[in-house]
C-alpha positions, 0 to 999 in steps of 0.5 A: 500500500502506498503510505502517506506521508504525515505533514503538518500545517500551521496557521497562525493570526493573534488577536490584542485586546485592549485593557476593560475590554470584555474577554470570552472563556470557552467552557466547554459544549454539549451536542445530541445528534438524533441517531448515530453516525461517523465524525465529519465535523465536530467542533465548539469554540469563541473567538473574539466577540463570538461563539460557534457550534460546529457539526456534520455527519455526512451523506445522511440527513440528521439533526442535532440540538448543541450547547457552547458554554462560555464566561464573559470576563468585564476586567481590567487585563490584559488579553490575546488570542491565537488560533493555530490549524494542524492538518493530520493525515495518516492511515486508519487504526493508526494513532496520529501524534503531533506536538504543536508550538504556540507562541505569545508576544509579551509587553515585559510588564513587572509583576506578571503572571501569564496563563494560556487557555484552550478557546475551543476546538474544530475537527474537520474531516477534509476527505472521508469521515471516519469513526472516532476511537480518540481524539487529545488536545492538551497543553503540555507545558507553557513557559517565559521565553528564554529572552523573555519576550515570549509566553510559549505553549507545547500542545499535544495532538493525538486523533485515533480513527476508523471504520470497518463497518458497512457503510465505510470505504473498504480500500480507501483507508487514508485519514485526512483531517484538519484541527483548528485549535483556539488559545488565549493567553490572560494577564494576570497580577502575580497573587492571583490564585490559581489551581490545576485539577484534572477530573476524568470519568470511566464508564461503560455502556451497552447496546440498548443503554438510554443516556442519562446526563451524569455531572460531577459537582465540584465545591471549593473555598477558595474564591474561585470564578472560573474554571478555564479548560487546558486540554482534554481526552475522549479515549473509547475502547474501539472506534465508535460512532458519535450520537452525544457528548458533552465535555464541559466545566461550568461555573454556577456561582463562586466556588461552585462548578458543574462538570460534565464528561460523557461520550455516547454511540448508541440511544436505545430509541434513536430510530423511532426518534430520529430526525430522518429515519430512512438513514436512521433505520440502518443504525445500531448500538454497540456496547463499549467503554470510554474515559473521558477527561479534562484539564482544568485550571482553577482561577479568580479573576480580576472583574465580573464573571458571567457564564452564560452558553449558546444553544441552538440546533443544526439541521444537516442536509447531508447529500454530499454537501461539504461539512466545511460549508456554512451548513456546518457552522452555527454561531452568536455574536455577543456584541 
């Protein structure tokens, strides 16, 4: 078999916000699609002054209901982001690796600290869409410069897909996917208190299993108002089609946060259910195991904290429409 060479393509564009002006912190999305499918498009991100909720299953027709969960910060701070797009090219059931560099200008102000957070996410299969088996985006590590000028980020790319049933190709085994990944970098006063936490659950489920919504509360007593993302984990047993998952870390009020890690193949009514059931007719369950986990870090920020989230629905036409079209893309401009 001919192999494919992996390649790596970054682009890269910064964002300065100026000081009070209002910031948004990604935390994390929700999405429900009516029956089961392979991943074409998977996406929630903020950028700027906007929120965005991605998806597309392909050749059938499917609804699915979202929600983007976000913070808007009123402070007094300094504020950029980055959006950074991998293109990951490889074979099926073999694990595709990359370790992405992300770099800040810095202004060299005393008395600074600088944390960099994860925006959002939006995974785009650019050929034929696979099914999911594992999808990692984590910052490894982030640091000062060695002149000082920089705030600089390794990230972790890891993606593990495959199809073997029926309905995928049997001799195109080619994986070709794009990741756009979304950064902010905060600047913040050197007392600012700050925590990582990493919660993750294990669970498993069975064919005919319904999905019941099962969050972790998480109470502190340390003045904490956010809980910014820094990565996150969906690892299945095997390569699983996608009907929900959520991955979020919501902030209810201070010191008091709900956090949600589920990924589900399989409704036990998704055919009577489903938004188009002569494609959802050919659906069926799978039993399986999944970990999914997130990293998290703790803050108080400076300012007013206002969680709100973005809910709506996409309506996908499938027929071979393009999942990198504006049918894919729903999105809510705050101001």
């Amino acid at each position: 078999m001919l192999r494919v060479l992996p390649i790596l393509v970054l682009l890269v564009f910064f964002v300065q916000d100026v000081e009070g002006q209002e910031c948004l912190i990604w935390n994390g999305f929700s999405i429900d699609w009516t029956y089961n499918h392979r991943v074409n498009r998977l996406g929630s991100y903020v950028q700027g002054q906007e929120v965005y909720t991605t998806g597309a299953t392909g050749l059938g027709r499917d609804s699915c209901r979202f929600e983007t969960f976000y913070s808007t910060l009123e402070a007094e701070l300094k504020t950029q982001e980055v959006k950074k797009r991998i293109v990951l090219i490889g074979e099926e059931h073999e694990r595709i690796n990359k370790r992405l560099m992300v770099s800040f200008p810095l202004t060299g102000e005393d008395n600074k600290i600088y944390k960099a957070v994860l925006n959002g996410f939006d995974l785009l299969s650019v050929g034929k869409a696979d099914k999911l088996h594992d999808l990692t985006v984590r910052i490894a590590d982030q640091h000062l410069s060695a002149d000082s000028n920089r705030w600089e980020l390794s990230v972790d790319v890891s993606l593990l897909v495959n199809c073997t049933t029926p309905e995928c190709e049997i001799f195109n085994q080619e994986v070709h996917y794009q990741l756009d990944l979304f950064f902010l970098l905060l600047e913040l006063d050197a007392d600012t208190p700050l925590e990582a936490i990493y919660p993750s659950h294990r669970f498993d489920w069975f064919d005919e299993d319904k999905r019941v919504r099962n969050a972790l509360f998480l109470q502190t007593r340390k003045g904490y108002n956010q809980a910014a993302i820094q990565g996150f984990e969906i690892a299945l047993d095997r390569d699983h089609w996608i009907v929900a998952t959520e991955l979020s870390a919501q902030y209810k009020k201070a010191d008091h946060f709900e956090i949600a890690l589920e990924y589900w193949a399989n409704f036990w009514n998704m055919k009577k259910d489903s938004y188009h059931r002569p494609h959802s007719r050919f659906s069926k369950g799978i039993e399986g195991e999944a970990k999914v986990a997130i990293d998290l870090l703790l803050m108080v920020l400076p300012g007013k904290v206002t969680p709100d989230s973005f809910v709506g629905s996409i309506i996908w036409p499938g027929k071979n429409i393009s999942a990198a079209g504006d049918e894919a893309v729903m999105f809510k401009k705050i101001r």
